[in-house]
N, C-alpha and C positions, 0 to 999 in steps of 0.2 A: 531355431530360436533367434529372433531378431536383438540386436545389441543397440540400444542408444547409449552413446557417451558424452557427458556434459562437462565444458571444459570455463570454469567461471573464476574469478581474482581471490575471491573471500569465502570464507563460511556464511551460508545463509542466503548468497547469489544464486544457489542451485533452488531455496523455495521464490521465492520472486523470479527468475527467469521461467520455470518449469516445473514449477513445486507438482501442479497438478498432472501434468504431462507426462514426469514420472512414476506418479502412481498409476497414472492409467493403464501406464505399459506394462508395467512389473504383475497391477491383478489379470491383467490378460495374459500374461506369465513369459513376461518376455522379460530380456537382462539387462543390466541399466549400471554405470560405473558413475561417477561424478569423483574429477579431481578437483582441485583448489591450490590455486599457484601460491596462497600464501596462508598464514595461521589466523589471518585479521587480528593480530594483536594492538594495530594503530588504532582499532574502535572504540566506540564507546560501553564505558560499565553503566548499564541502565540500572543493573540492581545489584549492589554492593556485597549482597551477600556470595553472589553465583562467583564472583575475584575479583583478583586487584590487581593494578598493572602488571603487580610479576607474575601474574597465574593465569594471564588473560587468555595468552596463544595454547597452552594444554585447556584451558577451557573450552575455547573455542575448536579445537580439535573434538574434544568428548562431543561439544553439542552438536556438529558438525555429522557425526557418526551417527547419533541417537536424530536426528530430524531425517538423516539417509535412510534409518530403519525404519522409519514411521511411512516413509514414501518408496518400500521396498525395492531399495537399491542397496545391493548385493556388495557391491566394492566401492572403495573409498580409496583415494589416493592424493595426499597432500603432500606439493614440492617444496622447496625449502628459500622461496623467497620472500624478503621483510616486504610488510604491507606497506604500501603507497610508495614502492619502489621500481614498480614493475616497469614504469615509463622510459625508467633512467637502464635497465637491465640493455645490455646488447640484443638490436632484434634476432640477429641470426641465432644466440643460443638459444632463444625464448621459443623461436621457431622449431628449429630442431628438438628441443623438447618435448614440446607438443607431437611433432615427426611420431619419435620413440614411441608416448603414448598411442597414438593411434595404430602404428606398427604393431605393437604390444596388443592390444585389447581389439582391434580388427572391429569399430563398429560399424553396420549399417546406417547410420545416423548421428551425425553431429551437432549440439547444440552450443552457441555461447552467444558472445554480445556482437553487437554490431559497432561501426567505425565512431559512432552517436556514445559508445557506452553505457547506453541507457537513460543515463540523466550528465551525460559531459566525466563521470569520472575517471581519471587517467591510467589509474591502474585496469579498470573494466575494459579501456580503450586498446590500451596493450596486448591484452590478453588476448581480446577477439582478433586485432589483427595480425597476430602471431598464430592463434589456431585457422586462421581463413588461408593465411600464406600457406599454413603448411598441408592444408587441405588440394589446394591448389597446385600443389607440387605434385601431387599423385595422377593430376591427368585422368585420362578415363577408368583409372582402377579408385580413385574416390568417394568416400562414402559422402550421404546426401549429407547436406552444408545446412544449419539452419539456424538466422542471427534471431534472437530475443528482439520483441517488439513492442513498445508499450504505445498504445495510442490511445489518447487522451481524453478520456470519460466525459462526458456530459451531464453524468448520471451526476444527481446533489444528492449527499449525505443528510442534507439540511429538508428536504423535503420528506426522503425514506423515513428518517426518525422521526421527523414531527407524525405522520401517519402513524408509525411503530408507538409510539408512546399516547394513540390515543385509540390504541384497542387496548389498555388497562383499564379497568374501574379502580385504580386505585391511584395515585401519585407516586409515579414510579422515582425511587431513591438506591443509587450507585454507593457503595459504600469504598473505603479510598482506594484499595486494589484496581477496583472498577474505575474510579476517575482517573487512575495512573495507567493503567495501561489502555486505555479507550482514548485516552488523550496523544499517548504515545502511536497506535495502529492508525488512529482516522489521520492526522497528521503525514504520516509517512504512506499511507494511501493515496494521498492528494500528491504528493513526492514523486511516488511511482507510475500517476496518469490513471487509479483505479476511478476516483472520485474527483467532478470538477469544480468540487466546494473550495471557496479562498476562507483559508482559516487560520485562526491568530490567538493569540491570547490576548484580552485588553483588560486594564485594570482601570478600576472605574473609585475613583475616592467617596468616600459617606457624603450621602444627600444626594448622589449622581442619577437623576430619572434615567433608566441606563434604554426604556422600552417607555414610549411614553402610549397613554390609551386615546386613541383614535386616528393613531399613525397606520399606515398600508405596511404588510409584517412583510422582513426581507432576510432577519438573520435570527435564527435560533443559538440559544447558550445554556450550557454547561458551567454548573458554580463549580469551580476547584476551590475555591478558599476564602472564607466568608458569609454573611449574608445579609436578604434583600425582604424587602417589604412587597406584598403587592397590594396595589390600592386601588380601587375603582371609584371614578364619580359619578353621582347618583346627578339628574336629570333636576334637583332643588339646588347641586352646587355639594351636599354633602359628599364629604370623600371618607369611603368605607374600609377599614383594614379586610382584607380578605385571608390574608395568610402572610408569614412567615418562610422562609425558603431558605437554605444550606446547601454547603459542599453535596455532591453528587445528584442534587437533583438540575432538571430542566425547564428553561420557562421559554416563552415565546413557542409553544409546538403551538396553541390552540389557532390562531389565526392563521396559520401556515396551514395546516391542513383544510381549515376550511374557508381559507381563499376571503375573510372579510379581512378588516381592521381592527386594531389591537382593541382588547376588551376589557385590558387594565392597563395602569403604570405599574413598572418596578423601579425600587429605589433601593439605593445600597443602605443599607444600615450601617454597615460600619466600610474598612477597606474591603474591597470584593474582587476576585480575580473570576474570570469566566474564557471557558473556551469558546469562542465566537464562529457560527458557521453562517457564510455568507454566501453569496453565489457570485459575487466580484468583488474586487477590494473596492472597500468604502474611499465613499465621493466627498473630499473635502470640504465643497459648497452646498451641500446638499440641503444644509436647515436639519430642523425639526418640525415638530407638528405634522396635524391631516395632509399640508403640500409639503412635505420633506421629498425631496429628490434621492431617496433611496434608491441600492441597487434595485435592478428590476427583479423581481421573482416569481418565473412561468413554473417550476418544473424542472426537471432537466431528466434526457435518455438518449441515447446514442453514443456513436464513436466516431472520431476521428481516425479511418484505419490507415492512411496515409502510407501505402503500400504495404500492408501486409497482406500476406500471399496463402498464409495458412491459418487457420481459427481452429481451435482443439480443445471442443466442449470435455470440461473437467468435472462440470456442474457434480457427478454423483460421487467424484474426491475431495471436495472442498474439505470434510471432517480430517483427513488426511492433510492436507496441507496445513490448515490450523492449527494441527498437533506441531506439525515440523517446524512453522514461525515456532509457536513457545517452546518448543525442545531450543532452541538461539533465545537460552535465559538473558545472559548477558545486553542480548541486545534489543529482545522482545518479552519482558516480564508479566506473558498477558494467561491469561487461562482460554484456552480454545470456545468454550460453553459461556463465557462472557458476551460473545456477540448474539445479536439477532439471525438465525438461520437464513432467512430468506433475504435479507442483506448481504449478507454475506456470499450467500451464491450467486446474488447478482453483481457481485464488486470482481469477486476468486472465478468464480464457475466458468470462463475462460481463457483461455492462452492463445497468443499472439506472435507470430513468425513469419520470417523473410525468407525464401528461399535463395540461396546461395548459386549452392551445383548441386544437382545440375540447373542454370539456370534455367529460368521461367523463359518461354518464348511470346513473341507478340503473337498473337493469331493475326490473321490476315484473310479469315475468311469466317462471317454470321453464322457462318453453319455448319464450320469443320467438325468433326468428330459427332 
């Protein structure tokens, strides 16, 4: 039975580095440990009820556990270092740590961050180069090495959904569960390099045309609080109320998916906050009207793999790693069944890795092997 062990700073590093990668291994019935050098009690409480700063690190222990079991991983092992400390910690102990661990659990396969830490953060950075050193130390008795990779989506959010939301025959309405935690995953997706949507909150005061009609469409929104008019003008100059709009619903899908220009105006009716997805950050001279100099908006697919060595379709774990984000109440208060399926597998449905050791070699011949 093959053993992979994942060596990462925080609770919840093991579903974003490998969430799906360890499922996969575990249903093909192989063993799988994930430690965590700390309790992540320096995080954030997304939902007040799940603790409070004094409950934070047992919190995050339980959830920690309970998203391992969902990705059937067998052992759990948390060391006893305070979060966002780990930079400051001596490298040789942090190393030799790690040493013990792998000594201890003998894997086949090693996962953590790379010298990048995934997005710059220090304690991630520590980490990895404390388990690489200490990988490194074993020489040819070393199990394989392999750094988390996130490269940089192309994929828009902003397109998938406008498509998604215009196979209902009805006007689809999020109720505030749904705006809060849809607001909190698509956000930290874009964080993570899944989705290469620029996405913001902007708040728009009463009377603000926030979409005006016969502009070229470049950013779909999400009302979190408030709402807006839609208006159309008729071809004699009359302007027609079309409808009324609120928290959780969406407007600007219609011309996103089908590639005209805008078919109405929105207007705030009163203070109106919206989650804005764009496909670049907005251009400050851009104007308004039919010649607004909006971002551009083709589409978006592909990736930036910028040396990743290994691709590890998860696609038939995605339900599995869902579960394991929201088991990290604390930090993800979302419901797994909230998302769109087929979104979702194309955001999750793969994982991305460096190989370490043994290294990769250059070929030096079109037709070795």
């Amino acid at each position: 039975m093959r053993r992979l062990l994942g060596v990462f700073a925080h609770p919840d590093d093991e579903v974003f580095c490998a969430g799906g990668t360890f499922a996969r291994h575990t249903a093909a019935g192989g063993d799988a440990v994930v430690v965590s050098a700390t309790r992540g009690e320096a995080g954030q409480i997304r939902d007040a009820a799940a603790a409070t700063r004094r409950t934070i690190a047992e919190a995050r222990e339980r959830e920690l556990r309970a998203a391992c079991a969902e990705l059937g991983v067998g052992r759990v092992r948390l060391l006893d270092y305070v979060d966002g400390t780990l930079a400051d910690v001596d490298a040789e102990q942090l190393t030799g740590e790690v040493s013990g661990l792998i000594s201890e659990f003998a894997p086949d396969a090693v996962i953590t961050f790379g010298a990048d830490g995934g997005y710059g953060h220090p304690d991630h950075q520590a980490i990895g180069v404390a388990t690489t050193e200490a990988v490194a130390r074993l020489g040819g008795a070393a199990p394989r090495l392999f750094h988390s990779h996130f490269p940089r989506s192309r994929l828009l959010l902003l397109d998938r959904l406008a498509h998604w939301l215009r196979e209902f025959d009805f006007r689809f309405q999020g109720q505030g569960d749904f705006v809060r935690a849809f607001s909190l995953f698509t956000r930290e997706s874009t964080t993570m390099g899944f989705a290469g949507d620029h996405i913001e909150v902007g708040w728009f005061p009463a009377g603000t045309a926030i979409v005006e009609q016969g502009e070229q469409p470049s950013s779909l929104y999400l009302i979190l609080s408030g709402e807006v008019d839609v208006l159309q003008e008729q071809p004699d100059g009359v302007v027609e109320h079309l409808r009324a709009m609120r928290q959780g619903q969406f407007f600007g899908e219609v011309a996103l998916a089908q590639g005209s220009a805008r078919t109405a105006t929105v207007v705030a009716k009163d203070s109106v906050t919206c989650l804005v997805f764009s496909p670049g950050s907005p251009t400050l001279f851009g104007g308004r009207g039919a010649g607004a100099g909006l971002p551009a908006f083709a589409g978006g697919n592909g990736l930036d793999l910028s040396g990743a060595t290994t691709v590890i379709d998860v696609s038939d774990h995605v339900d599995r790693k869902l579960a394991a984000i929201a088991a990290h109440r604390t930090q993800y208060p979302i419901e797994p069944g909230m998302f769109p399926p087929a979104i979702a597998r194309e955001m999750l449905g793969r994982e991305y890795f460096i190989r370490v050791h043994p290294p990769v070699e250059p070929e030096t011949d079109l037709f070795a092997g």
